[in-house]
DRENPA-722361 format. One record per residue (C-alpha): x, y, z; chain. Coordinates in nm, 2 decimals, padded with zeros to 4 digits. Layout:
% residues N
@X:X, Y:Y, Z:Z, cadena:A;
...
This chain:
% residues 204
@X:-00.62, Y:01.79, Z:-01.40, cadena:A;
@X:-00.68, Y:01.55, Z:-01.68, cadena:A;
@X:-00.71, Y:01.19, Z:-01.56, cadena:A;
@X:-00.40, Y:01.02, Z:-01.70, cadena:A;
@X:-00.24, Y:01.34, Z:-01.52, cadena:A;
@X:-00.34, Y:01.19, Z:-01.21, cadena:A;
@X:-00.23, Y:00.82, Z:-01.30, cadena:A;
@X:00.14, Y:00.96, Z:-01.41, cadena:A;
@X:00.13, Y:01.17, Z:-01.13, cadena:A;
@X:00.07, Y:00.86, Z:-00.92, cadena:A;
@X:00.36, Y:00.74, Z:-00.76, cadena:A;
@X:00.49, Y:00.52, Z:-00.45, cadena:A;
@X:00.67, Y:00.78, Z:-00.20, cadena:A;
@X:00.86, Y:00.68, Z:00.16, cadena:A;
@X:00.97, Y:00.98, Z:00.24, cadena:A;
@X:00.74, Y:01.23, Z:00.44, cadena:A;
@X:00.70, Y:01.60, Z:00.51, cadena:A;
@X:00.58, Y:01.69, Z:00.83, cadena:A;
@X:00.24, Y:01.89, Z:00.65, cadena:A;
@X:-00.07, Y:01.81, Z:00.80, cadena:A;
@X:-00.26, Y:01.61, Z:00.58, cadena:A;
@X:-00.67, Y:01.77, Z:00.58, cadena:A;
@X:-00.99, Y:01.56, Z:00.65, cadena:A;
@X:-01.13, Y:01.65, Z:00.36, cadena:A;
@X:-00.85, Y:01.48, Z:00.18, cadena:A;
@X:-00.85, Y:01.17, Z:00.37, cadena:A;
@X:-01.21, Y:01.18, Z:00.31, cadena:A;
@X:-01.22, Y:01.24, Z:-00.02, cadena:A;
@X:-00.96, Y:00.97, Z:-00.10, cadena:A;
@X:-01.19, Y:00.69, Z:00.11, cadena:A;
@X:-01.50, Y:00.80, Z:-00.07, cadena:A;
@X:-01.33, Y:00.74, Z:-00.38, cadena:A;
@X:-01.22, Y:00.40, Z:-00.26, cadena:A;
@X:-01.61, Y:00.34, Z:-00.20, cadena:A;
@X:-01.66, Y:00.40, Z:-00.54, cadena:A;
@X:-01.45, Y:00.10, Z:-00.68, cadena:A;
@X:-01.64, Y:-00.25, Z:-00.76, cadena:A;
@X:-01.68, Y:-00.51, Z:-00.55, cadena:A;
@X:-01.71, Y:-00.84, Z:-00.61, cadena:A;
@X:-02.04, Y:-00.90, Z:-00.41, cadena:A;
@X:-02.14, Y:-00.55, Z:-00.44, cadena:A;
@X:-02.17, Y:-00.53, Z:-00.06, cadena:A;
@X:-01.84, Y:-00.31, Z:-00.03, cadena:A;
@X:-01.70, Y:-00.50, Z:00.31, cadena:A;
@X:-01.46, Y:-00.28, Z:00.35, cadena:A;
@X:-01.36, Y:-00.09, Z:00.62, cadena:A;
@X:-00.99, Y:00.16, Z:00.71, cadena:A;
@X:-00.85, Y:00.22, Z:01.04, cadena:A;
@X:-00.63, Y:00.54, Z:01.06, cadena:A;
@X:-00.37, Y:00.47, Z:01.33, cadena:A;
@X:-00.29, Y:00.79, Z:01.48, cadena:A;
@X:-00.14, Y:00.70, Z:01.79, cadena:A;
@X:00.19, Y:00.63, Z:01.82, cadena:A;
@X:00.23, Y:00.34, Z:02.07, cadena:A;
@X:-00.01, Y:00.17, Z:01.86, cadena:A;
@X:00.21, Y:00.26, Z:01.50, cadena:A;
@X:00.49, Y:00.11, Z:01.68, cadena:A;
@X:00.35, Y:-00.22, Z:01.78, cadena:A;
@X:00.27, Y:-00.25, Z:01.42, cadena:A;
@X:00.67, Y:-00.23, Z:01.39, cadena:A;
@X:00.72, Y:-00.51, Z:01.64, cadena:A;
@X:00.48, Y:-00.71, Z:01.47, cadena:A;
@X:00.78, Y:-00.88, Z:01.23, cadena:A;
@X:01.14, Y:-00.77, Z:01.17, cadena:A;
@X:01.22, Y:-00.47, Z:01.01, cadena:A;
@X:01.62, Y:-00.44, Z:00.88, cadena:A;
@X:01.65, Y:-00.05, Z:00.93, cadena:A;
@X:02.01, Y:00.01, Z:00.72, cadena:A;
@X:02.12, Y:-00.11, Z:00.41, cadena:A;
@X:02.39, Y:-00.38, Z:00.51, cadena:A;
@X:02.65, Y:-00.61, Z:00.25, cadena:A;
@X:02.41, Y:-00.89, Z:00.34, cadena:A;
@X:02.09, Y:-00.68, Z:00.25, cadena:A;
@X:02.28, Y:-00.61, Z:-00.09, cadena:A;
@X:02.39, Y:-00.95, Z:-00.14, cadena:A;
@X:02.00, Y:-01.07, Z:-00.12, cadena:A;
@X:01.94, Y:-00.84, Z:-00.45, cadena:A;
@X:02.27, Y:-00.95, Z:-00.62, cadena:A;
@X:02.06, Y:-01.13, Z:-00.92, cadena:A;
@X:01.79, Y:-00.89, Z:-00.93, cadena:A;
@X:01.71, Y:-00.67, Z:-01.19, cadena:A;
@X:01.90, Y:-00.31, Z:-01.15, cadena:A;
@X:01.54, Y:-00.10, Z:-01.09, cadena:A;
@X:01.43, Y:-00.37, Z:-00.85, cadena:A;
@X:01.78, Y:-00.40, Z:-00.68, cadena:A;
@X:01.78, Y:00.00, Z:-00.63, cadena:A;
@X:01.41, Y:00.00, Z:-00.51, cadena:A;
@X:01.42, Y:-00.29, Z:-00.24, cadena:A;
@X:01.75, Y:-00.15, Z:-00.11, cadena:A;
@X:01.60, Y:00.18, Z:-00.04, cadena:A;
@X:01.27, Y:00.06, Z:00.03, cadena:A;
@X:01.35, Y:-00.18, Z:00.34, cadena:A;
@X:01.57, Y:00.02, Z:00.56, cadena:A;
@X:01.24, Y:00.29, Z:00.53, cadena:A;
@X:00.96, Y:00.06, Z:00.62, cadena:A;
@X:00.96, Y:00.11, Z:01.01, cadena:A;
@X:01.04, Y:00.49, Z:00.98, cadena:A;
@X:00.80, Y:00.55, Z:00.71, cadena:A;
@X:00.51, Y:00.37, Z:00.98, cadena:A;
@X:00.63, Y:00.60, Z:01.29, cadena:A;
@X:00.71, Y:00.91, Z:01.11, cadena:A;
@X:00.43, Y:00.98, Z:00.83, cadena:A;
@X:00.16, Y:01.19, Z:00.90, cadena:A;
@X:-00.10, Y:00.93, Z:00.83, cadena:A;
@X:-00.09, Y:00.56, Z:00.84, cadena:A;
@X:-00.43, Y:00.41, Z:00.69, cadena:A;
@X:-00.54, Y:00.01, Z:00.74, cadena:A;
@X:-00.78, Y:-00.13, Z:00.51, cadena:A;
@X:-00.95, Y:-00.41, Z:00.61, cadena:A;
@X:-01.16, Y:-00.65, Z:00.42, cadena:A;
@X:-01.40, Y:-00.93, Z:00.44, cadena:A;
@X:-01.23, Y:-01.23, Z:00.20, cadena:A;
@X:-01.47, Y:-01.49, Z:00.10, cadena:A;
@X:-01.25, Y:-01.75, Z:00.16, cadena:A;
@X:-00.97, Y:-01.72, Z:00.39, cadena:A;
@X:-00.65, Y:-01.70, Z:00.22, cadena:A;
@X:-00.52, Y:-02.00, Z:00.32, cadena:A;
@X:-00.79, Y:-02.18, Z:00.21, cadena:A;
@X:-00.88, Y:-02.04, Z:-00.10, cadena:A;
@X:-00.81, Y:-02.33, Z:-00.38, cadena:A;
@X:-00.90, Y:-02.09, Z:-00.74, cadena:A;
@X:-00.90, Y:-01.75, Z:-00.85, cadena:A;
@X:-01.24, Y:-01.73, Z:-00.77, cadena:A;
@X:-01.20, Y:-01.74, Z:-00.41, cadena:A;
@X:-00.96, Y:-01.46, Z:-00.38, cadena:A;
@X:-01.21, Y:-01.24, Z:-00.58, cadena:A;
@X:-01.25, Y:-01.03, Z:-00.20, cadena:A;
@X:-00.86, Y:-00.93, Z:-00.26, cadena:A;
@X:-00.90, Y:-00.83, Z:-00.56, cadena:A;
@X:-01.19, Y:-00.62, Z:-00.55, cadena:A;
@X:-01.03, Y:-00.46, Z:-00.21, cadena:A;
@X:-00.74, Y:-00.38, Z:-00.47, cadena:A;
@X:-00.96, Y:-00.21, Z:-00.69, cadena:A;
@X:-01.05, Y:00.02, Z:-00.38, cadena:A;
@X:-00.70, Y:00.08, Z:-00.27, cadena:A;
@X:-00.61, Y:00.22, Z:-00.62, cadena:A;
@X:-00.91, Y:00.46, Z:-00.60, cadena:A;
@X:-00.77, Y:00.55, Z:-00.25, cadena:A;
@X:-00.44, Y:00.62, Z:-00.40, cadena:A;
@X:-00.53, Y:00.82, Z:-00.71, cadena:A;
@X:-00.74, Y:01.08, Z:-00.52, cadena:A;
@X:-00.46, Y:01.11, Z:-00.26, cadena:A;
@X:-00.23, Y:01.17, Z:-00.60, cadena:A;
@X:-00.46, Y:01.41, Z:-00.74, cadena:A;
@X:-00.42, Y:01.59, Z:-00.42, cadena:A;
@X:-00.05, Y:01.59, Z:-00.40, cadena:A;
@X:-00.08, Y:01.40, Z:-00.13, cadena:A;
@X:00.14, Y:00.98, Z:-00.23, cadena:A;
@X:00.20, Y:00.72, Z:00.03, cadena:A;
@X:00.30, Y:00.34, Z:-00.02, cadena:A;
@X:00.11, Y:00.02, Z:00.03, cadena:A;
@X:00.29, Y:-00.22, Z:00.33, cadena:A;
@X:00.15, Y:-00.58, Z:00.29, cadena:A;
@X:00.21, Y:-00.73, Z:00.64, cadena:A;
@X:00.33, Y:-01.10, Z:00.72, cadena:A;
@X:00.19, Y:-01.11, Z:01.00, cadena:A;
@X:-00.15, Y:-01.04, Z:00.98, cadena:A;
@X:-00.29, Y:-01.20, Z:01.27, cadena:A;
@X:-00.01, Y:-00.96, Z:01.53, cadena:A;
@X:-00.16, Y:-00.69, Z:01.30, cadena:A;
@X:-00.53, Y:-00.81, Z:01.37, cadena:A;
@X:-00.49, Y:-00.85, Z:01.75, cadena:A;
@X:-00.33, Y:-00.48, Z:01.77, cadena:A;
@X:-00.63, Y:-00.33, Z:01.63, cadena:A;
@X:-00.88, Y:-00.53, Z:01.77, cadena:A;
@X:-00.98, Y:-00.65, Z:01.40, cadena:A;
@X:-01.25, Y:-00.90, Z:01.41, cadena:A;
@X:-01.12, Y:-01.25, Z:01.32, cadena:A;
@X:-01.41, Y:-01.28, Z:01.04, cadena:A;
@X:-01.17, Y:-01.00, Z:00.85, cadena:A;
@X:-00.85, Y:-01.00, Z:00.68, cadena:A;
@X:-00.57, Y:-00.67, Z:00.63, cadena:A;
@X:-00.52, Y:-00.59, Z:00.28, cadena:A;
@X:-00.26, Y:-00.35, Z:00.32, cadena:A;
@X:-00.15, Y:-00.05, Z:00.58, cadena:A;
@X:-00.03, Y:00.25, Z:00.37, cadena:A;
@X:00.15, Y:00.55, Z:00.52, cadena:A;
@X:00.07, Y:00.85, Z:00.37, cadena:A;
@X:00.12, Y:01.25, Z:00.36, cadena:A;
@X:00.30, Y:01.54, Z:00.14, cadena:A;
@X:00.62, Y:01.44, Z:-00.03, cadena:A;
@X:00.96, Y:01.58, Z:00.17, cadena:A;
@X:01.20, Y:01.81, Z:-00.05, cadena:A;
@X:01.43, Y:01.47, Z:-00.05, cadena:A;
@X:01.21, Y:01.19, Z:-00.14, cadena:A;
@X:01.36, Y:00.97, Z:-00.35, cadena:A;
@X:01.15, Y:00.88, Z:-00.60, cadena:A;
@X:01.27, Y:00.55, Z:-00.82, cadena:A;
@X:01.23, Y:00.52, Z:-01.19, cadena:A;
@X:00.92, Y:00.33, Z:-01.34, cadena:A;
@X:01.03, Y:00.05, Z:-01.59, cadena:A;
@X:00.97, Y:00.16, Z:-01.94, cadena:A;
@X:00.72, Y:-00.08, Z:-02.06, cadena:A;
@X:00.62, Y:-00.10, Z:-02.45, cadena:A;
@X:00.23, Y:-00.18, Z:-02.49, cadena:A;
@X:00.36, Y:-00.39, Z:-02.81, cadena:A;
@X:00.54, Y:-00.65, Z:-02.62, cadena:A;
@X:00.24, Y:-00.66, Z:-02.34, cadena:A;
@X:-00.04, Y:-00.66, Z:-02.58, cadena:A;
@X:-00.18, Y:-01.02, Z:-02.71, cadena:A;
@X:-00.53, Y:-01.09, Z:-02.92, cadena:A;
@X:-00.69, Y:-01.39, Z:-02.91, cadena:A;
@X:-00.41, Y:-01.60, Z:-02.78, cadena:A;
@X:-00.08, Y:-01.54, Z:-02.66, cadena:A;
C-alpha cells in the first residue's frame, strides 16, 4: 500500500466490530509511535491498554458524558459549520459507548516539560507536541492495518491519572478506542480543503 494510501485511508471511526484486534497489530502500531521525534529525544512516553472493564468504566465516570442527541445538544451546534454540526452531534452521544464497547482502549501518557498550566510559550508545550507526533504514527499503522479508532482528550485528567495509578510527574495526551470498523460506522465527510488558499511564502 503506497503511503498516501494509508493517510487517505486514515480516518476517525466510533463505531466497533466485535473482531479481535492481534498483538502484533497493537505492537506494531506502538513501535511505529516509537519511531516519531521527540522533542528531547528521550521518547517519555508510555500507553496503558485498559482491558478491564470496571476500570474502562470509571474512565466514563470521570466527567459527564450526554449519551443521546437531545434539542439542547442540537441547539449548542446551531451556529456551527454543517460538517462540524453533523460530526459533534454523532460524535457525543458515542463517547461513553465507544470507551466500554471497543475492543481496545489505548492511553498514552507523556512526560510534559512544563505542566500545562504553567506553560507560558510555545516552547513549553513542545512535550504535547512531540507526543502528537507519536499518536499519528500510532494511528497510521493501525490504518494501514484496517484497524481506525478516535482520539478522546479527557477534562479531567487528574480522575483519569488517579484511575490508572499514573504518576503525578506525567500528563494523558489522549485515550483512543480502537478496533475493526462495524458494517454501520458512520464515517463523516472530510472538509475539502484547496492547498491554494492554505499555502503562503514568505509572509502571509
Amino acid at each position: 500500500m503506497e503511503f498516501t494510501e494509508v493517510i487517505n485511508k486514515r480516518r476517525t471511526i466510533r463505531d466497533f466490530s466485535d473482531k479481535k484486534v492481534s498483538d502484533e497489530v497493537i505492537f506494531s502500531s506502538l513501535q511505529s509511535g516509537l519511531k516519531a521525534p521527540s522533542y528531547n529525544h528521550l521518547k517519555q512516553w508510555d500507553f496503558i491498554l485498559v482491558k478491564k472493564q470496571n476500570v474502562r468504566y470509571a474512565l466514563t465516570q470521570t466527567e459527564q458524558m450526554v449519551e443521546e442527541v437531545t434539542d439542547e445538544l442540537k441547539q449548542t451546534f446551531d451556529n456551527y459549520d454543517s460538517l462540524s454540526k453533523e460530526m459533534y452531534l454523532d460524535a457525543i452521544p458515542k463517547q461513553k459507548r465507544m470507551l466500554l464497547e471497543a475492543p481496545e482502549v489505548l492511553v498514552v501518557v507523556y512526560k510534559p516539560k512544563t505542566t500545562i498550566i504553567e506553560s507560558k510559550k510555545i516552547y513549553d508545550l513542545n512535550g504535547l507536541a512531540s507526543v502528537w507526533c507519536c499518536i499519528e504514527n500510532i494511528l497510521l499503522t493501525l490504518a494501514y492495518n484496517n484497524v481506525f479508532g478516535v482520539t478522546f482528550i479527557p477534562k479531567n485528567t487528574m480522575a483519569v491519572k488517579k484511575i490508572l495509578n499514573i504518576p503525578n510527574k506525567l500528563e494523558v495526551a489522549a485515550i483512543i478506542p480502537f478496533g475493526y470498523k462495524s458494517e454501520n460506522a458512520k464515517i463523516i465527510p472530510q472538509k475539502e480543503v484547496d492547498i491554494e488558499t492554505k499555502l503562503h511564502i514568505n509572509k502571509w
